[in-house]
MIDO-423587 format. One record per atom (N, C-alpha, C, O): z negated, y negated, x; atom name. Coordinates in Angstrom, 2 decimals, padded with zeros to 5 digits. Example, Ala and Ser with C-alpha at 12.3 -4.5 7.8 and 13.67 -1.06 7.14 Angstrom:
2
up -007.80	north 005.69	east 013.19	atom N
up -007.80	north 004.50	east 012.30	atom CA
up -007.80	north 003.30	east 013.20	atom C
up -008.46	north 003.32	east 014.24	atom O
up -007.08	north 002.25	east 012.85	atom N
up -007.14	north 001.06	east 013.67	atom CA
up -007.87	north -000.03	east 012.90	atom C
up -008.04	north -001.14	east 013.41	atom O
//
This chain:
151
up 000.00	north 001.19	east 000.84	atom N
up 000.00	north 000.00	east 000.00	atom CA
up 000.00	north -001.25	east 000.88	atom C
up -000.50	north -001.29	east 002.01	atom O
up 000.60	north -002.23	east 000.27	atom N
up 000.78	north -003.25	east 001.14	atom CA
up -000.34	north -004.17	east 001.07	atom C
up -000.98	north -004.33	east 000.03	atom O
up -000.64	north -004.90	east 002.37	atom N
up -002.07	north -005.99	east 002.40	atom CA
up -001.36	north -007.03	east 002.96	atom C
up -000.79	north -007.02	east 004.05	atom O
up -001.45	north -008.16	east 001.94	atom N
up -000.78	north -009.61	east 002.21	atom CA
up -001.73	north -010.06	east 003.31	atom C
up -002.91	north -009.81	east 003.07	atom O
up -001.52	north -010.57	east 004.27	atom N
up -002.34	north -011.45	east 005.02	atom CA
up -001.76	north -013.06	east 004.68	atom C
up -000.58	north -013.00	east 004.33	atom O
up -002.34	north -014.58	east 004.71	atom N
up -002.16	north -015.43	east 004.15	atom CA
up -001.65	north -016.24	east 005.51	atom C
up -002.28	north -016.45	east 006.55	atom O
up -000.46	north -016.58	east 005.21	atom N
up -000.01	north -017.52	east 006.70	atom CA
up 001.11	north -018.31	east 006.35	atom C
up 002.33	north -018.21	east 006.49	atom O
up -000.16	north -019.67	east 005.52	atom N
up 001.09	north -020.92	east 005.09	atom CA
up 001.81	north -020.73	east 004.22	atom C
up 001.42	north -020.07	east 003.26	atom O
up 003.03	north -021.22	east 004.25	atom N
up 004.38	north -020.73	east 003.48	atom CA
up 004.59	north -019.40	east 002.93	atom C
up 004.77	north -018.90	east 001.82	atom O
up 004.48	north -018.97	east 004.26	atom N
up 005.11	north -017.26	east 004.84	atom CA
up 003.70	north -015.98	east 004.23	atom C
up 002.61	north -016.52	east 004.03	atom O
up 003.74	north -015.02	east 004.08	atom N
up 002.74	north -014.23	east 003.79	atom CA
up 003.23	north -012.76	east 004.74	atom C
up 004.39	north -012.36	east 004.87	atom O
up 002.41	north -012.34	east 005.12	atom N
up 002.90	north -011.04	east 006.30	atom CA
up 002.21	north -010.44	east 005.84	atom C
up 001.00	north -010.60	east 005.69	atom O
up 003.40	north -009.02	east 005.31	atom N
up 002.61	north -008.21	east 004.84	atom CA
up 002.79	north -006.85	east 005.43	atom C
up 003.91	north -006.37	east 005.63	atom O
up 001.51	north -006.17	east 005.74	atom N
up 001.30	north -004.92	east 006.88	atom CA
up 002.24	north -003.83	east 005.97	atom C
up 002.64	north -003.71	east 004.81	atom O
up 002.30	north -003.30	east 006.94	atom N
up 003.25	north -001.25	east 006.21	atom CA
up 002.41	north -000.71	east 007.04	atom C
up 001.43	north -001.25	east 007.56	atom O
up 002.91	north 000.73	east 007.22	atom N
up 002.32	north 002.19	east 007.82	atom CA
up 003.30	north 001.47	east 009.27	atom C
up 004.24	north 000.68	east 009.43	atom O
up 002.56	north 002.16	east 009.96	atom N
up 003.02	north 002.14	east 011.90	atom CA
up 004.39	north 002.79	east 012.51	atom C
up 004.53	north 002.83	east 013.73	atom O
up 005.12	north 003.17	east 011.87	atom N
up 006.32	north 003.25	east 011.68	atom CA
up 007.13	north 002.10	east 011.05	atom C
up 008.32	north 002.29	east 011.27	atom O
up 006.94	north 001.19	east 010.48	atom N
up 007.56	north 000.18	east 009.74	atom CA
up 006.98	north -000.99	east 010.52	atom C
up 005.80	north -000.92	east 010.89	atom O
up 007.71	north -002.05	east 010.81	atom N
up 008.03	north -003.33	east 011.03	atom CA
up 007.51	north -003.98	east 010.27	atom C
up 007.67	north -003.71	east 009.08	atom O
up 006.43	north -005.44	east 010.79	atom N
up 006.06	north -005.84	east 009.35	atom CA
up 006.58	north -006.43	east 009.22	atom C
up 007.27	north -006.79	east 010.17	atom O
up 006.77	north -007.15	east 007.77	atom N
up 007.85	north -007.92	east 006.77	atom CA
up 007.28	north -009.51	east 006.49	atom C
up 006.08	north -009.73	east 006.67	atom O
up 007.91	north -010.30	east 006.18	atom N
up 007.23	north -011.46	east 005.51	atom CA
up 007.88	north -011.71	east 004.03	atom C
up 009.00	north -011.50	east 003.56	atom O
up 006.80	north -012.19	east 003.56	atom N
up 007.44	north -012.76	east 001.97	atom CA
up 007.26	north -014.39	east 002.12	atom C
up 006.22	north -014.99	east 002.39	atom O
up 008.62	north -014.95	east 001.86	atom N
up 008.48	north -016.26	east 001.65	atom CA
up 008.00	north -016.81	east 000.51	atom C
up 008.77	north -016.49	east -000.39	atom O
up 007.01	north -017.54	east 000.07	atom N
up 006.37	north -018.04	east -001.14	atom CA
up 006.87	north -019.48	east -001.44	atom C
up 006.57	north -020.51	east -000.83	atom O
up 007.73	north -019.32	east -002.54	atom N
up 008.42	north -020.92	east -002.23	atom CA
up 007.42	north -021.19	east -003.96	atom C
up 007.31	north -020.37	east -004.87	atom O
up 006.85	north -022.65	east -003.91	atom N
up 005.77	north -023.00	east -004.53	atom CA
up 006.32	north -024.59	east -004.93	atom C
up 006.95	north -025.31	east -004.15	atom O
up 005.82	north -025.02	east -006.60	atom N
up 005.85	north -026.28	east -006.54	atom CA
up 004.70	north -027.04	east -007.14	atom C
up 004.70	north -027.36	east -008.33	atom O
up 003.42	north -027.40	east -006.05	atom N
up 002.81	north -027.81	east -006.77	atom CA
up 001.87	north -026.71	east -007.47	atom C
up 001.23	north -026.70	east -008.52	atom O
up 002.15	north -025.47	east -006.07	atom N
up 000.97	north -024.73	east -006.37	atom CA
up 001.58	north -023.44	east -007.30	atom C
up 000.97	north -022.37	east -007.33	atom O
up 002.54	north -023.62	east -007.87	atom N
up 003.02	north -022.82	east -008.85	atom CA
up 004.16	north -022.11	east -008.29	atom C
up 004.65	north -022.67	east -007.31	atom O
up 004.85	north -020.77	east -008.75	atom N
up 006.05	north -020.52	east -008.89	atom CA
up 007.08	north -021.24	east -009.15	atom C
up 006.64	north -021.80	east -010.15	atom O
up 008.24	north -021.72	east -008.99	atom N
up 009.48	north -022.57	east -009.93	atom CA
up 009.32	north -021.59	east -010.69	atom C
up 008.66	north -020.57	east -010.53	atom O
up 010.48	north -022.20	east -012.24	atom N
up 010.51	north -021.04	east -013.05	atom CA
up 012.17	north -020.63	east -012.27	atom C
up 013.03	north -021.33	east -011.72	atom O
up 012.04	north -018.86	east -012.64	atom N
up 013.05	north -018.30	east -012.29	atom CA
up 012.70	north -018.02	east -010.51	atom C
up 013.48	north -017.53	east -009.70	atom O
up 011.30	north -018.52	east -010.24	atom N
up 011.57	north -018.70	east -008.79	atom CA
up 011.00	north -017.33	east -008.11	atom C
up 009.93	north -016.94	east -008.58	atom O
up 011.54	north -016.60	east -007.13	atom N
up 011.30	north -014.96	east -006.55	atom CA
up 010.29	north -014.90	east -005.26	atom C
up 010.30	north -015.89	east -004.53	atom O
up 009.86	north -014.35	east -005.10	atom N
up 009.26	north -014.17	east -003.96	atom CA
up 010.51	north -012.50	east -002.99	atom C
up 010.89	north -011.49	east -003.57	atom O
up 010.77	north -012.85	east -001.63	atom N
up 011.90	north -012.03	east -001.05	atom CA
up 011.18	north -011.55	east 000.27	atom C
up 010.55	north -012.45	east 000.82	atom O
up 011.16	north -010.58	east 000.77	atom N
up 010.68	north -010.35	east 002.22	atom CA
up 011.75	north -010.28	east 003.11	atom C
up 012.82	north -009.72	east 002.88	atom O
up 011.43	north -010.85	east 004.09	atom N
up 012.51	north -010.99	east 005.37	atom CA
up 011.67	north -010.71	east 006.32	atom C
up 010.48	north -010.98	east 006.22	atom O
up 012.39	north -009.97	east 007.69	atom N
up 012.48	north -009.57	east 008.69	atom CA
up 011.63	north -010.62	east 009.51	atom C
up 011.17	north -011.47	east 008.75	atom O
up 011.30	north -010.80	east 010.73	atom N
up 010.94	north -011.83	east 011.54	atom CA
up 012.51	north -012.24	east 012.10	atom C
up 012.69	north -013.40	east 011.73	atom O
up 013.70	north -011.75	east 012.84	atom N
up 014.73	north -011.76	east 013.15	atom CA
up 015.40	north -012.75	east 011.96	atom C
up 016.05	north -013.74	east 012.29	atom O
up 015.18	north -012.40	east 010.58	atom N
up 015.71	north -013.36	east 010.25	atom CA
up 015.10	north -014.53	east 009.84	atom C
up 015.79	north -015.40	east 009.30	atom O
up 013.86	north -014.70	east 010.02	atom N
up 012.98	north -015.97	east 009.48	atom CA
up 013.29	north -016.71	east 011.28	atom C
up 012.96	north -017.89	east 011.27	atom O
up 013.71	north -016.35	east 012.37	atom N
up 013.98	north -016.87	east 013.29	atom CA
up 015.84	north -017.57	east 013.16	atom C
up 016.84	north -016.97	east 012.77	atom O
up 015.75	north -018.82	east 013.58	atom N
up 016.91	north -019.33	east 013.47	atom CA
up 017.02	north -019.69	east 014.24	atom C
up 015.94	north -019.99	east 014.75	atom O
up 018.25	north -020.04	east 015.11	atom N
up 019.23	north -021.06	east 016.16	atom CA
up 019.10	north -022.46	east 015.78	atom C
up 019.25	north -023.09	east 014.74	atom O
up 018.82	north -022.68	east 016.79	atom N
up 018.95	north -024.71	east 016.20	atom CA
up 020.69	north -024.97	east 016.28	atom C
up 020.97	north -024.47	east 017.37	atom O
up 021.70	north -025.37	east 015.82	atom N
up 022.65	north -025.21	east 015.57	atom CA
up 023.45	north -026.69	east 016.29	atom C
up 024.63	north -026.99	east 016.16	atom O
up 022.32	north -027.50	east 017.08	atom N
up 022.77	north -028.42	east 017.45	atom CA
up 022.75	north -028.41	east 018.62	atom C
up 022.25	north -027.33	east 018.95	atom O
up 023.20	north -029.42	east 020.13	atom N
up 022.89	north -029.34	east 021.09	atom CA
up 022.20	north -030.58	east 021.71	atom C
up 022.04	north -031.45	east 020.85	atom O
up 021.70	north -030.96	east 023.06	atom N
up 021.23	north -031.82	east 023.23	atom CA
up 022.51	north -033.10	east 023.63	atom C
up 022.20	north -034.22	east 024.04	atom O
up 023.92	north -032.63	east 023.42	atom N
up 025.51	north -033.74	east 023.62	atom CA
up 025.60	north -033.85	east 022.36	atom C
up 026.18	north -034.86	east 021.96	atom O
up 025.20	north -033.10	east 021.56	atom N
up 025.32	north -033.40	east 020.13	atom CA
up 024.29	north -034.88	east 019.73	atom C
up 024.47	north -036.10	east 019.72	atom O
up 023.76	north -034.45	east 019.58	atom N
up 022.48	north -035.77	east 019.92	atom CA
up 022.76	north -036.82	east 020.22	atom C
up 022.58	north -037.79	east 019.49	atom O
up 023.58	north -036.91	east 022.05	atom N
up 024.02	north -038.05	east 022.67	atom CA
up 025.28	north -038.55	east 022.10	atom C
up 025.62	north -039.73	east 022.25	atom O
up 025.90	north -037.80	east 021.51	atom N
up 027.13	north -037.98	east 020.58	atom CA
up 026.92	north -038.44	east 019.47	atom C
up 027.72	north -039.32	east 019.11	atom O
up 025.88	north -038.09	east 018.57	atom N
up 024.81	north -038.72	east 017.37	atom CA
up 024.45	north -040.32	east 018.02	atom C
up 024.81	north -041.27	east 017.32	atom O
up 023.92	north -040.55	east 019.00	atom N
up 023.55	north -041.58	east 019.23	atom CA
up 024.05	north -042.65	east 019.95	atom C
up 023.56	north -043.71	east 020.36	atom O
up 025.36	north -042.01	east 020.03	atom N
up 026.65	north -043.27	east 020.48	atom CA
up 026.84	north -043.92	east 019.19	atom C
up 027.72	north -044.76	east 019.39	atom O
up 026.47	north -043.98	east 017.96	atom N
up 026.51	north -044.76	east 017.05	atom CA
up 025.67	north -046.01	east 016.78	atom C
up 025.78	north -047.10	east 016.22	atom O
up 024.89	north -045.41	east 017.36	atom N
up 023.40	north -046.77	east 017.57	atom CA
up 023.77	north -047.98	east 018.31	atom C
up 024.01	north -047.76	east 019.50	atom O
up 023.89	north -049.18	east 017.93	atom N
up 024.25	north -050.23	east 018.78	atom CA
up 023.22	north -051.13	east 019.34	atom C
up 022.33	north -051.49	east 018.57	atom O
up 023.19	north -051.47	east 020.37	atom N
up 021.74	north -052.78	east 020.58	atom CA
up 022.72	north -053.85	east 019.51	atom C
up 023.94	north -053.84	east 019.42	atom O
up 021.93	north -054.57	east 018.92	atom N
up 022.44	north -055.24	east 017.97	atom CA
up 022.52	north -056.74	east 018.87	atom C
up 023.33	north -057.55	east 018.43	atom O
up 021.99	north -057.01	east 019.69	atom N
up 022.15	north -058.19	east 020.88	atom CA
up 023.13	north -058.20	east 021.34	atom C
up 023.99	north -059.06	east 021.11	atom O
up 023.28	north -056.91	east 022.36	atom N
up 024.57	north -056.76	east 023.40	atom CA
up 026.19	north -056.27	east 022.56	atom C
up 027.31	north -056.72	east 022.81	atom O
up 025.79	north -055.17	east 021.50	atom N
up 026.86	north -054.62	east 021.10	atom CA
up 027.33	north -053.98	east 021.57	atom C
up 028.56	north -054.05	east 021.48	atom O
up 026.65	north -052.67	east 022.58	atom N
up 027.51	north -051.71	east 022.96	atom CA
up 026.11	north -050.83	east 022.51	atom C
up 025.04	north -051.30	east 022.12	atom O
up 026.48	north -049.37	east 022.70	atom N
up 026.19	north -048.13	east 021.99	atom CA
up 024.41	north -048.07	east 023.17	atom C
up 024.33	north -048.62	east 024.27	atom O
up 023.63	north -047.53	east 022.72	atom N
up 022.02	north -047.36	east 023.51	atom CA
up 022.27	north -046.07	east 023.93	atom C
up 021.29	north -045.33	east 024.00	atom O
up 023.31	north -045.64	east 024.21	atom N
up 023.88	north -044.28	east 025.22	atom CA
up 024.59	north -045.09	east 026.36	atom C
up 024.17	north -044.90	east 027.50	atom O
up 025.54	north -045.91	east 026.20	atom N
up 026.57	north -046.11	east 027.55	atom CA
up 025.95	north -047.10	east 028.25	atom C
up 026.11	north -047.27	east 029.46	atom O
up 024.74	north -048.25	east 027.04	atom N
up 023.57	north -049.06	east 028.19	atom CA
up 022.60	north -048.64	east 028.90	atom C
up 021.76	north -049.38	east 029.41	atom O
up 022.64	north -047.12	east 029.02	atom N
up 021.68	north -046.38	east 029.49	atom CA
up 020.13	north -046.20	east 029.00	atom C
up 019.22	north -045.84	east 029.76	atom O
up 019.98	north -046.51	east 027.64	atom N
up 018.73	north -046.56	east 026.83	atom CA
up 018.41	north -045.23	east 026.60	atom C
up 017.21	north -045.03	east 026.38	atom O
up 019.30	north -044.07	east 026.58	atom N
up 018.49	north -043.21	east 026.23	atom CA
up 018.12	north -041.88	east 027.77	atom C
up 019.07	north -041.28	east 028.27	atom O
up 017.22	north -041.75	east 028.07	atom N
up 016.47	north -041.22	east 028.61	atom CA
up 016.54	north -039.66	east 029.16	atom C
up 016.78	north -039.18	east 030.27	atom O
up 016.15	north -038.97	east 027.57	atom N
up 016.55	north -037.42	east 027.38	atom CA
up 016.40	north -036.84	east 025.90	atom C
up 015.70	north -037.66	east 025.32	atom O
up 016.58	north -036.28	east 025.41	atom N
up 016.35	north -035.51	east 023.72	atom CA
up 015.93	north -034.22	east 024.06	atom C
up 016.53	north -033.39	east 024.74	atom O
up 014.76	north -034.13	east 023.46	atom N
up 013.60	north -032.69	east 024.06	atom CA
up 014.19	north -032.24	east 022.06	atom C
up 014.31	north -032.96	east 021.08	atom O
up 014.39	north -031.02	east 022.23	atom N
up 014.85	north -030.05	east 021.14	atom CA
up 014.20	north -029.24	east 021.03	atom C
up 014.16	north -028.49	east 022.01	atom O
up 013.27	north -028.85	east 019.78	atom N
up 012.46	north -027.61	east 019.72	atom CA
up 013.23	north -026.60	east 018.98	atom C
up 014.32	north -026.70	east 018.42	atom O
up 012.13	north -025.23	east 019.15	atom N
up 013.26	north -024.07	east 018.68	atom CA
up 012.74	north -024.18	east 016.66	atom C
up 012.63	north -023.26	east 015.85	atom O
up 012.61	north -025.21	east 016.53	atom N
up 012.57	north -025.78	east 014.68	atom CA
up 013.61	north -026.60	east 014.38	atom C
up 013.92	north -027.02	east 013.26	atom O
up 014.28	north -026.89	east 015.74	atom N
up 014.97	north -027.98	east 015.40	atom CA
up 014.50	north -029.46	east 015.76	atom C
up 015.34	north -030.31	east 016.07	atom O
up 013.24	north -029.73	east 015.70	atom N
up 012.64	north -031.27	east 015.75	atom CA
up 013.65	north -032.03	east 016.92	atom C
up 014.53	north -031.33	east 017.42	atom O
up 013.57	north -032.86	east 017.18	atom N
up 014.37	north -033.59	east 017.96	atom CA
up 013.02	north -034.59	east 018.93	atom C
up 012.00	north -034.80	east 018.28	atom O
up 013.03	north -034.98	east 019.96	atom N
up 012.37	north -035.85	east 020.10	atom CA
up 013.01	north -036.92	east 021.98	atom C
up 012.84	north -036.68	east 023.18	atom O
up 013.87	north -038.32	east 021.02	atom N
up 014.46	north -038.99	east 021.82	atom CA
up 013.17	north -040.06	east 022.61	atom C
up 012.24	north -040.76	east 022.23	atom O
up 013.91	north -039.61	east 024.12	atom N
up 012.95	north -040.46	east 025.08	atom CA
up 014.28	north -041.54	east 025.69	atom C
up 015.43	north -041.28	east 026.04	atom O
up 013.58	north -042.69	east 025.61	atom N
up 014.25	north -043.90	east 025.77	atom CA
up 013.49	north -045.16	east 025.90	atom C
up 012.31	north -045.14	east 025.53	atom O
up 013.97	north -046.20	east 026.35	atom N
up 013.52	north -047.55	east 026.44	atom CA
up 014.53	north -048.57	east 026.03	atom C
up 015.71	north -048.32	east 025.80	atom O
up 013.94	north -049.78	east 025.97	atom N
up 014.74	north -050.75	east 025.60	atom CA
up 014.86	north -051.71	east 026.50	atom C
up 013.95	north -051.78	east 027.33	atom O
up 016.17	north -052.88	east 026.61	atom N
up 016.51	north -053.59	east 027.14	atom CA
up 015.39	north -054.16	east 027.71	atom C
up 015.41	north -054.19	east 028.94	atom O
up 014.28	north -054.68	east 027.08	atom N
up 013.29	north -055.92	east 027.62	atom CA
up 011.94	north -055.13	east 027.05	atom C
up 012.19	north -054.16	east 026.34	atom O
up 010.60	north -055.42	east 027.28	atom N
up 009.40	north -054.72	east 026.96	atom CA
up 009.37	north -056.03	east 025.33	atom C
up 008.77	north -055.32	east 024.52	atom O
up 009.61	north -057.08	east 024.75	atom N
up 009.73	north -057.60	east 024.36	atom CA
up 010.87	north -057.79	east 023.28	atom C
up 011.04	north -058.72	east 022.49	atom O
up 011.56	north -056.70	east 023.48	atom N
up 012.79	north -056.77	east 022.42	atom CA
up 012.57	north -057.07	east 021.09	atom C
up 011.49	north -056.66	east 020.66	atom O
up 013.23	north -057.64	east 020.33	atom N
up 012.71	north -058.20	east 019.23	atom CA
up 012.74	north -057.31	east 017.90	atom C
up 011.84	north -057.13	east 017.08	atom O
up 014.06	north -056.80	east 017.93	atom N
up 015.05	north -055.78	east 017.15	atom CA
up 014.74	north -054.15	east 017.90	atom C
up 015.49	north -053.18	east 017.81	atom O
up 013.44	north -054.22	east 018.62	atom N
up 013.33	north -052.47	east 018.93	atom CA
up 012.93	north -051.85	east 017.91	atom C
up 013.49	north -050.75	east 017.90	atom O
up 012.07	north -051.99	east 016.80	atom N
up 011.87	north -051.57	east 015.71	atom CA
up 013.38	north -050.82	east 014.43	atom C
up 013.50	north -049.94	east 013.58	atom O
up 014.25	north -051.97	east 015.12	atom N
up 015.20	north -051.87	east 014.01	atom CA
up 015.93	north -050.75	east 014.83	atom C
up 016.57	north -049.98	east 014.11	atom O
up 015.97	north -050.47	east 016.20	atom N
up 016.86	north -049.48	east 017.06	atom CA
up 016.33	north -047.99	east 016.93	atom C
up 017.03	north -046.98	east 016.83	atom O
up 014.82	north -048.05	east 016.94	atom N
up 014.21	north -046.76	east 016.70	atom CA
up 014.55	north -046.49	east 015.31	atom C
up 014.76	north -045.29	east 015.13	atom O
up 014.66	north -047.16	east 014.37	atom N
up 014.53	north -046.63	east 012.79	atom CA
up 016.33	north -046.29	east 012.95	atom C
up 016.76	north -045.23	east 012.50	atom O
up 017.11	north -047.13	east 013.50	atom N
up 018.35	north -046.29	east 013.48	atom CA
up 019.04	north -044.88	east 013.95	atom C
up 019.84	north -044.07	east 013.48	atom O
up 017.96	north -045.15	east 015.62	atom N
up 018.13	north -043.27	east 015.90	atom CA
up 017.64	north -042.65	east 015.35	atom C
up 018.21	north -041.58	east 015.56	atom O
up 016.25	north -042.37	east 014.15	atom N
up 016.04	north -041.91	east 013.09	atom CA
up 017.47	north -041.79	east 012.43	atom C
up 017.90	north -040.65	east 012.22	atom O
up 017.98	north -042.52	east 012.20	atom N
up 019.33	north -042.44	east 010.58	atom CA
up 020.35	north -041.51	east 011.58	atom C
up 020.77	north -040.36	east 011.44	atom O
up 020.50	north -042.30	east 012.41	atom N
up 021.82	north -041.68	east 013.10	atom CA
up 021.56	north -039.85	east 012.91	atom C
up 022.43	north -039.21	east 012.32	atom O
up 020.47	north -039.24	east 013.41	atom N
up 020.13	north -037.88	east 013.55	atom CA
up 019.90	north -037.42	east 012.62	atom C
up 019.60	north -036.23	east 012.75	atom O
up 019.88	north -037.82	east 011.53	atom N
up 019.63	north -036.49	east 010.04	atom CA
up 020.44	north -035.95	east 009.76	atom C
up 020.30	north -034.95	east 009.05	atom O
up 022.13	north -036.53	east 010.35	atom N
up 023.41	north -035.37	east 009.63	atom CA
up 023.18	north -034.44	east 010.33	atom C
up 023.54	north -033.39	east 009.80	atom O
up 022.68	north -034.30	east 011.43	atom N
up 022.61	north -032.97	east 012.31	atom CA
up 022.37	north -031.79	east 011.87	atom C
up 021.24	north -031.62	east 011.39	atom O
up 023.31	north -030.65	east 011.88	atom N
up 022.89	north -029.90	east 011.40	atom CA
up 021.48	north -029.28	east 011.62	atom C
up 021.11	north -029.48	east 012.78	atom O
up 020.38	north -028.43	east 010.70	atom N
up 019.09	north -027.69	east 010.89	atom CA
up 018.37	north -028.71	east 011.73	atom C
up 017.80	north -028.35	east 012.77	atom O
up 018.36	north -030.31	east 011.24	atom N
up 017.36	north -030.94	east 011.94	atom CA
up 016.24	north -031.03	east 011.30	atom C
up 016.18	north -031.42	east 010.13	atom O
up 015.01	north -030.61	east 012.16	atom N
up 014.15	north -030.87	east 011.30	atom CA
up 013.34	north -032.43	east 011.48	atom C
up 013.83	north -033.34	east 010.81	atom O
up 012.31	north -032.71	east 012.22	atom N
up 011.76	north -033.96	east 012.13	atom CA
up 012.59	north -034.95	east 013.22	atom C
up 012.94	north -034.29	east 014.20	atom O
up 012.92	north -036.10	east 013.26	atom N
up 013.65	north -036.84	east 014.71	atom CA
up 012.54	north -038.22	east 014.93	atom C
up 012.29	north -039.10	east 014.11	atom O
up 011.98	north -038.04	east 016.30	atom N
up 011.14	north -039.00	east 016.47	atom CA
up 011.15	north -039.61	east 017.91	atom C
up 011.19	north -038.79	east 018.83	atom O
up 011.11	north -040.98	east 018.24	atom N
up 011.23	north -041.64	east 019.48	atom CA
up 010.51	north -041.75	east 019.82	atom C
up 009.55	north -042.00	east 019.09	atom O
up 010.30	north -041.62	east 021.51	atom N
up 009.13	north -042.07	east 022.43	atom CA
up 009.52	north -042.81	east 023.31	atom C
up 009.98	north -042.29	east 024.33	atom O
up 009.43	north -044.92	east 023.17	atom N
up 009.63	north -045.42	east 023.79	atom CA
up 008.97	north -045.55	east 025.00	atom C
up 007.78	north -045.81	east 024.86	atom O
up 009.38	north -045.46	east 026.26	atom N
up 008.56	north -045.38	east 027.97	atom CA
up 009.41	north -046.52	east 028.52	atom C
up 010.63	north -046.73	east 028.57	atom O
up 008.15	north -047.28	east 028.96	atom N
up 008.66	north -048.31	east 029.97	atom CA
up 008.79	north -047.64	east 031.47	atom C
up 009.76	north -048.16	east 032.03	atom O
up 008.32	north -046.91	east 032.11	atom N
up 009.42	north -046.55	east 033.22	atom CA
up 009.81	north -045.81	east 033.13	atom C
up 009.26	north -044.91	east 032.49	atom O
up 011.12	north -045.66	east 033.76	atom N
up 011.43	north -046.28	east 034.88	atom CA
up 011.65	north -048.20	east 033.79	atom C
up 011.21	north -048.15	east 032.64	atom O
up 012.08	north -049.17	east 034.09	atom N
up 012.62	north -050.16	east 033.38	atom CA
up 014.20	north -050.05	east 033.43	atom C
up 014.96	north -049.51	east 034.23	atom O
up 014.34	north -050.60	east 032.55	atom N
up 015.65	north -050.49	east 031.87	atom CA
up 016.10	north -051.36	east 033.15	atom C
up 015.30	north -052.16	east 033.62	atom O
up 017.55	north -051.17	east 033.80	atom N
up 018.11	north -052.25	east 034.27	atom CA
up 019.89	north -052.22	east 034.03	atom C
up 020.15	north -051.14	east 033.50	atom O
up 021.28	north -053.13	east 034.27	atom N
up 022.19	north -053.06	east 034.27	atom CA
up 023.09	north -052.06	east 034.63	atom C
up 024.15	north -051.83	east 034.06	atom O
up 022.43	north -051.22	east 036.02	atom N
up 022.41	north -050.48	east 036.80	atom CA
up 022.67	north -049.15	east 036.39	atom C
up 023.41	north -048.31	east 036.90	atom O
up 021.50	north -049.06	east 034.80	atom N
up 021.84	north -047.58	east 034.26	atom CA
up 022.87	north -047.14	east 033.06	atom C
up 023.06	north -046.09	east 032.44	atom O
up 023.66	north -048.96	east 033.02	atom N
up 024.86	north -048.61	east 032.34	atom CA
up 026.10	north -047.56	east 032.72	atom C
up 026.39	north -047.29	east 033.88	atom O
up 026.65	north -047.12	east 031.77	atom N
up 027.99	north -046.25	east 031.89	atom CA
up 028.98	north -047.26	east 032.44	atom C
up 028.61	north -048.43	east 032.30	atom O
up 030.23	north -047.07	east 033.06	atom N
up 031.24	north -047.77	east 033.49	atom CA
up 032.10	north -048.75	east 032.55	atom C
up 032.53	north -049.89	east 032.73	atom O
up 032.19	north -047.75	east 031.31	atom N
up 032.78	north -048.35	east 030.14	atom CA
up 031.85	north -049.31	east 029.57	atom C
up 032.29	north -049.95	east 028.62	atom O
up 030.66	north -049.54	east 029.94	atom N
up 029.69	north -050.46	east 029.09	atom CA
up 029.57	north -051.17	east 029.80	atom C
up 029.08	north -052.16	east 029.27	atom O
up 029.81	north -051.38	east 031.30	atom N
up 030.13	north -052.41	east 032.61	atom CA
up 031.73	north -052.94	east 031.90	atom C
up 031.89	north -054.15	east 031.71	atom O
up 032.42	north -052.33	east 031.68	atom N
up 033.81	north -052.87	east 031.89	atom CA
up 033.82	north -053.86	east 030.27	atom C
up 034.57	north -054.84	east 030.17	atom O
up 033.23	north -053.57	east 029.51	atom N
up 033.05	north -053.63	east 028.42	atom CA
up 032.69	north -055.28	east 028.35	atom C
up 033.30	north -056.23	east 027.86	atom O
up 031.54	north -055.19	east 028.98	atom N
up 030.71	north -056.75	east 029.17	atom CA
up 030.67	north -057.60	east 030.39	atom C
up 029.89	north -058.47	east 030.76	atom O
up 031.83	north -057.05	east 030.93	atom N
up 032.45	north -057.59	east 032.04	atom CA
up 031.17	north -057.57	east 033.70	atom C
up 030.93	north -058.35	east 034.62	atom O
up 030.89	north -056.76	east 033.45	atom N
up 030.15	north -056.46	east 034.97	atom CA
up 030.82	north -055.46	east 035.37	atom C
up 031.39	north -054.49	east 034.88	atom O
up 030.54	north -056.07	east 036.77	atom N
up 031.86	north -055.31	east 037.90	atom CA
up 030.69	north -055.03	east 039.38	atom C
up 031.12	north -054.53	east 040.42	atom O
//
């Protein structure tokens, strides 16, 4: 007979030692069943998923973001840093901004938020602005030199 053990969402429920244990997903609203709504057991193999995105995907996501000052993309001005990817999916962009003082950094973080939700299997996307190294001209792309005329 089967013994639910209680874990969150998910419920794992034991078999005999020959069998693999199983999970039942408990999808709930508000405490309740939906109506029509099932409870299904799945494998661990398949409650495990691929994050379906990559970390160029990301930088490709976030060539859309513009400093709204300069007007070129917070990828080719060298603002972004690195994108740490968990195996949930979460996203978490490390970056800085032009000046410790920027006025419009508020409005840049809430955009790499927007920019990253089409992603596929994203789950949470959150910025961690770091002042060093400091931002300088230096860590622009060529095209974002040629762009704003530094040579």
């Amino acid at each position: 007979m089967d013994q639910p053990l209680s874990l969150g969402p998910l419920v794992r429920t034991e078999r005999s030692h020959s069998e693999p244990p199983g999970y039942t997903c408990v999808m709930r609203i508000d405490g309740r069943f939906p109506e029509g709504g099932r409870q299904g057991t799945m494998s661990m193999e398949e409650l495990t998923m691929a994050v379906a995105f990559t970390r160029d995907d990301v930088r490709e996501g976030l060539k859309n973001v513009y400093d709204p000052e300069i007007g070129v993309n917070i990828v080719d001005l060298g603002l972004v840093y690195d994108a740490d990817i968990s195996d949930r999916g979460d996203v978490l962009v490390t970056m800085t901004l032009t000046s410790l003082g920027c006025p419009l950094g508020p409005v840049i973080v809430q955009e790499v938020t927007n920019a990253l939700k089409d992603l596929p299997g994203i789950g949470t996307a959150d910025v961690k602005l770091v002042w060093s190294p400091a931002w300088s001209p230096d860590m622009m792309s060529e095209e974002a030199k040629d762009e704003l005329g530094i040579w």
